[in-house]
Backbone as CSV, one residue per row, in Angstrom:
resi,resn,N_x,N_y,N_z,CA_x,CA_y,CA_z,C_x,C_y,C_z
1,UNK,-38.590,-35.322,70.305,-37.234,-34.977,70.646,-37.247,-34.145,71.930
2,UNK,-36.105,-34.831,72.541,-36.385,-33.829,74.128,-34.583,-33.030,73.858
3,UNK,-34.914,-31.961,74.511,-33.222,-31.139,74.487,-33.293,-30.532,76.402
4,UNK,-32.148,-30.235,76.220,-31.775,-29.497,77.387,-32.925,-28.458,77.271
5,UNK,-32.792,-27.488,78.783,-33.588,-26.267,78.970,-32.655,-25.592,78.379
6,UNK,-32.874,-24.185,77.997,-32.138,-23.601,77.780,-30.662,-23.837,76.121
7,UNK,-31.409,-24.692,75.791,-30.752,-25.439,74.405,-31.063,-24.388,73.493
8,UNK,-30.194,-23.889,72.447,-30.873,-23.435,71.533,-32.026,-23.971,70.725
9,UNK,-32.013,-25.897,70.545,-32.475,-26.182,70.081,-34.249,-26.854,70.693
10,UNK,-33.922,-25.993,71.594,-35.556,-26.274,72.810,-36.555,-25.970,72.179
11,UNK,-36.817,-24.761,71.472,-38.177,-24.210,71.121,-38.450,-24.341,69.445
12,UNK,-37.294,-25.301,68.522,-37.230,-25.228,67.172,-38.480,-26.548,66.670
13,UNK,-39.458,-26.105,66.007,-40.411,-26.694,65.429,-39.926,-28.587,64.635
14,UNK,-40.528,-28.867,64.887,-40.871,-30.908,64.454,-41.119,-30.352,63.024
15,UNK,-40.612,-31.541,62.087,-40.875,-31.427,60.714,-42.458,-31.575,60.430
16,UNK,-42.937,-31.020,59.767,-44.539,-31.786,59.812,-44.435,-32.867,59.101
17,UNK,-45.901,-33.459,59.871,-46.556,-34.474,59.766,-47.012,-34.451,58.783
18,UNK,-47.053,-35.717,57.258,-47.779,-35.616,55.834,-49.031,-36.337,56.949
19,UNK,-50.481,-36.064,55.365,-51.752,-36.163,55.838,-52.252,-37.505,56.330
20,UNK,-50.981,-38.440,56.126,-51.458,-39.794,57.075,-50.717,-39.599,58.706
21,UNK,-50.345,-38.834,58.863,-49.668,-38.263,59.800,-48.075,-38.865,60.579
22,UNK,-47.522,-39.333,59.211,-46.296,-39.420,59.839,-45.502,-38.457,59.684
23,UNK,-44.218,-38.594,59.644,-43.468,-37.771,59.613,-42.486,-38.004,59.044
24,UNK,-41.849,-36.653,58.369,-40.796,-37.504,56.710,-39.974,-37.233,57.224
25,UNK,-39.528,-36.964,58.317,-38.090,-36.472,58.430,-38.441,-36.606,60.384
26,UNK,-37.553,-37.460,61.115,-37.696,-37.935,62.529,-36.230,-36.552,63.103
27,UNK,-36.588,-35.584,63.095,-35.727,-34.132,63.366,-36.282,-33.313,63.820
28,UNK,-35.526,-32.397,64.016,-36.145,-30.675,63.723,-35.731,-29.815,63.129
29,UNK,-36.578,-29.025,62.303,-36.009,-28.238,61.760,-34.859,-27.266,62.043
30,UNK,-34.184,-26.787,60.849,-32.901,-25.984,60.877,-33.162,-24.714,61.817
31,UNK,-32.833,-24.485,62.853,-32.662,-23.381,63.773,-32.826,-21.958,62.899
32,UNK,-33.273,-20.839,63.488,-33.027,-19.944,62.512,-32.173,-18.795,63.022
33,UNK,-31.451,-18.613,62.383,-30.026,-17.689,62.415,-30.212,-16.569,63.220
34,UNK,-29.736,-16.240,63.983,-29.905,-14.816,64.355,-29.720,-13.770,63.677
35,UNK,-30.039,-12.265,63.935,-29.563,-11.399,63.185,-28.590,-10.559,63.948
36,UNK,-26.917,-10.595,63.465,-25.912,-10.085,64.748,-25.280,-9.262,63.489
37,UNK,-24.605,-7.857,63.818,-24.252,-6.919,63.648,-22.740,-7.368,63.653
38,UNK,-21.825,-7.613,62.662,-20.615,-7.653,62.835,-19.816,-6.417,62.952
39,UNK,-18.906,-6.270,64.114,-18.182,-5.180,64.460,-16.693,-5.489,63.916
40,UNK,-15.969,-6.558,64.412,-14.652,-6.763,63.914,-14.254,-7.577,63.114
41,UNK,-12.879,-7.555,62.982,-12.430,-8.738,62.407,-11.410,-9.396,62.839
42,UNK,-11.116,-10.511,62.688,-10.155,-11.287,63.638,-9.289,-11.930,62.973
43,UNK,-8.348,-12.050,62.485,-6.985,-12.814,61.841,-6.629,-14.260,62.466
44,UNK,-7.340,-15.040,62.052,-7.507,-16.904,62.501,-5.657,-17.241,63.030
45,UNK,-5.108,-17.475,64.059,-3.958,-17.980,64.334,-4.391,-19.476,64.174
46,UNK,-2.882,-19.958,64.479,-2.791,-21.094,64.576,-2.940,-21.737,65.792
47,UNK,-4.139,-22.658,65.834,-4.757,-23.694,66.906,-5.597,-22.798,67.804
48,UNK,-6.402,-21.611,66.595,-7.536,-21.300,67.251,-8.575,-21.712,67.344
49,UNK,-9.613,-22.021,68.406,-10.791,-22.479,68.227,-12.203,-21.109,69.011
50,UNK,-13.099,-21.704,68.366,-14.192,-21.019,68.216,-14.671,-20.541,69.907
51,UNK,-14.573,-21.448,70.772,-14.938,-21.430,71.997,-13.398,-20.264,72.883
52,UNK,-13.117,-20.556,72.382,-11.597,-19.069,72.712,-11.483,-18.262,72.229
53,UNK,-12.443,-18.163,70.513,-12.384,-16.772,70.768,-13.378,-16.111,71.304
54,UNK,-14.426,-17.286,71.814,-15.691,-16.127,72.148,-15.506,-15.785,73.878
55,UNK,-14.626,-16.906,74.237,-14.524,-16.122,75.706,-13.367,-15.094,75.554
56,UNK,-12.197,-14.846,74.429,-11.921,-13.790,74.378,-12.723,-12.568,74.508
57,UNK,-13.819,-12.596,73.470,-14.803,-11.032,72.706,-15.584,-10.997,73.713
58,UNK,-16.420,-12.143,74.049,-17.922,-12.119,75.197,-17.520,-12.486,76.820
59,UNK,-16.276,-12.924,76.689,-15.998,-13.562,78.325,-16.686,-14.684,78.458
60,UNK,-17.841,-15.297,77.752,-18.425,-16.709,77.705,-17.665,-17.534,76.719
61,UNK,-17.668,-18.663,76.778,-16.843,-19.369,75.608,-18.319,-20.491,74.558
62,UNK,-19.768,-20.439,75.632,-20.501,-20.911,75.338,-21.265,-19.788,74.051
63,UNK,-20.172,-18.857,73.884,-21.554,-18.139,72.493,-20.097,-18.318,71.335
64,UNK,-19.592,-19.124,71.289,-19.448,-19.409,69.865,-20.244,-19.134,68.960
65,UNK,-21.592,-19.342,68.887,-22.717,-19.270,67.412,-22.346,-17.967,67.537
66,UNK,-22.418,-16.985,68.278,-22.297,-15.707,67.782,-21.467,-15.528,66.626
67,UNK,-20.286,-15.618,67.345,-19.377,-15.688,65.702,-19.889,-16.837,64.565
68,UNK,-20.477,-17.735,64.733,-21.084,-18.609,63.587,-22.186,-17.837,63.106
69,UNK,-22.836,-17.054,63.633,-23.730,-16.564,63.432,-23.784,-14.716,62.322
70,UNK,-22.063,-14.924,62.716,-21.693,-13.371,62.060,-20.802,-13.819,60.667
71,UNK,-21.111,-15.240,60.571,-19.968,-15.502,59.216,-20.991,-16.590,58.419
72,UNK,-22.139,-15.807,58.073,-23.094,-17.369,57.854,-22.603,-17.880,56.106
73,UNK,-21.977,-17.333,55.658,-21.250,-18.238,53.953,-20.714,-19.493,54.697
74,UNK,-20.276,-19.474,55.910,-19.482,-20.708,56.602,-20.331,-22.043,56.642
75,UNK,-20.898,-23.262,56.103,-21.641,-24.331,55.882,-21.536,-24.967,57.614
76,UNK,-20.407,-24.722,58.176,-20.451,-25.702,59.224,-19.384,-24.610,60.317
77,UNK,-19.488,-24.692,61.193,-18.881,-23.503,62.029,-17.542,-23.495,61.610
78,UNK,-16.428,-24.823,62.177,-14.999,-25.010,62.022,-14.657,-24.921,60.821
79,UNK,-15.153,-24.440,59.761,-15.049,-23.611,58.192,-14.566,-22.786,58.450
80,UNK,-14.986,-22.351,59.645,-14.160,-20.791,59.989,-12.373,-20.833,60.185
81,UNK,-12.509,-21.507,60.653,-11.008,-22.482,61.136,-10.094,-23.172,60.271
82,UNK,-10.904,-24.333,59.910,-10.381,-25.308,58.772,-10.415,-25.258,57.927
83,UNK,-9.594,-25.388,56.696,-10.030,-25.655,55.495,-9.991,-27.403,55.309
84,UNK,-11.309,-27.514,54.845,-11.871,-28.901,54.236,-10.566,-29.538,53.900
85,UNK,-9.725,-29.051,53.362,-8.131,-30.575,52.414,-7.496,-29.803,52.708
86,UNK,-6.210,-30.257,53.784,-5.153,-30.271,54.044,-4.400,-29.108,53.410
87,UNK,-3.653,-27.835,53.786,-2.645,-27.194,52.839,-1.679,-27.461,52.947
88,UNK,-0.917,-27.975,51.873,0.508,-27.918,52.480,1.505,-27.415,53.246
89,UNK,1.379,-25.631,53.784,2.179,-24.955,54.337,2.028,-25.336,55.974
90,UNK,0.699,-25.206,55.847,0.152,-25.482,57.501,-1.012,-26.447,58.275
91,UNK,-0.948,-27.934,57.536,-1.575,-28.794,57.585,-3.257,-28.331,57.202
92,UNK,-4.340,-28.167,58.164,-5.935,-27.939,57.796,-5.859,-26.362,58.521
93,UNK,-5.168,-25.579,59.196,-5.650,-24.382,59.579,-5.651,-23.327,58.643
94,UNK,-6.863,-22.451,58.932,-6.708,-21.562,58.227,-5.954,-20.124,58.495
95,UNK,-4.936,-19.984,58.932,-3.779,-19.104,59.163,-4.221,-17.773,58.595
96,UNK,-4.528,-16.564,59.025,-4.128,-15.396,58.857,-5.951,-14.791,57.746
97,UNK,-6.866,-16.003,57.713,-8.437,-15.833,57.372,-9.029,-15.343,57.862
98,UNK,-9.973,-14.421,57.186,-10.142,-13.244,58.544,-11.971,-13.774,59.036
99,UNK,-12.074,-13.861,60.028,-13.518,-14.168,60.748,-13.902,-13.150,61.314
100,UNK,-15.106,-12.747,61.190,-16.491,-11.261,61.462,-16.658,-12.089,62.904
101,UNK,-16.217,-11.216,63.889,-17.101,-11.199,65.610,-18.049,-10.268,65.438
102,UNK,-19.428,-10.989,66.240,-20.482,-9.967,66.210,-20.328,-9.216,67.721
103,UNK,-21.005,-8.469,67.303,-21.179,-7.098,68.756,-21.981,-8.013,69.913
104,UNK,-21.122,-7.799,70.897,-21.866,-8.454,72.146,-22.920,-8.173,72.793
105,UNK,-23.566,-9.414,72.496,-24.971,-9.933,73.226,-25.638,-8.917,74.375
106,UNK,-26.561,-8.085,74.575,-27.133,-7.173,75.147,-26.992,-7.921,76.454
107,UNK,-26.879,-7.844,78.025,-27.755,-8.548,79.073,-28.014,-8.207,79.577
108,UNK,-29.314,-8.361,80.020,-30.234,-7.943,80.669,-30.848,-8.312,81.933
């Protein structure tokens, strides 16, 4: 598997090889989570997305995982956002759910 430079997923380990040396799984393994310090909390509006709020908190819109990274019960990021089946009041958003921003990224 080839990724971008700079991919998160650049330096994440190949499934191993069983002892005839293939491989059971043509992937890579699950990334491993960071460890981020949640500072706030944020009240989900309507037709928010993940990449707006992080250039809100970080001024980048590319650290979304941060906040994925500060709400990990969430299975899939837009969990944060969506709810899986439709509500009746307000179609799939999750209106007024509160999402953990982590403390911004040191740079150095």
């Amino acid at each position: 598997m080839v990724f971008f430079k700079g991919s998160y997923y650049e330096n994440v380990p190949l499934f191993e090889k069983d002892e005839e040396g293939r491989s059971s799984f043509a992937g890579v393994q699950p990334r491993p989570m960071a460890k981020v310090e949640p500072v706030l909390e944020h009240s989900v509006a309507l037709k928010e997305r993940l990449d707006s709020l992080a250039q809100h908190y970080y001024a980048q819109s590319r650290d979304w995982r941060r906040i994925a990274e500060a709400n990990p019960d969430a299975l899939f990021a837009e969990d944060l956002l969506y709810e899986p089946q439709p509500i009746a009041d307000n179609g799939s958003e999750r209106i007024g759910s509160v999402v953990l921003i982590a403390r911004r990224r040191e740079v150095r």
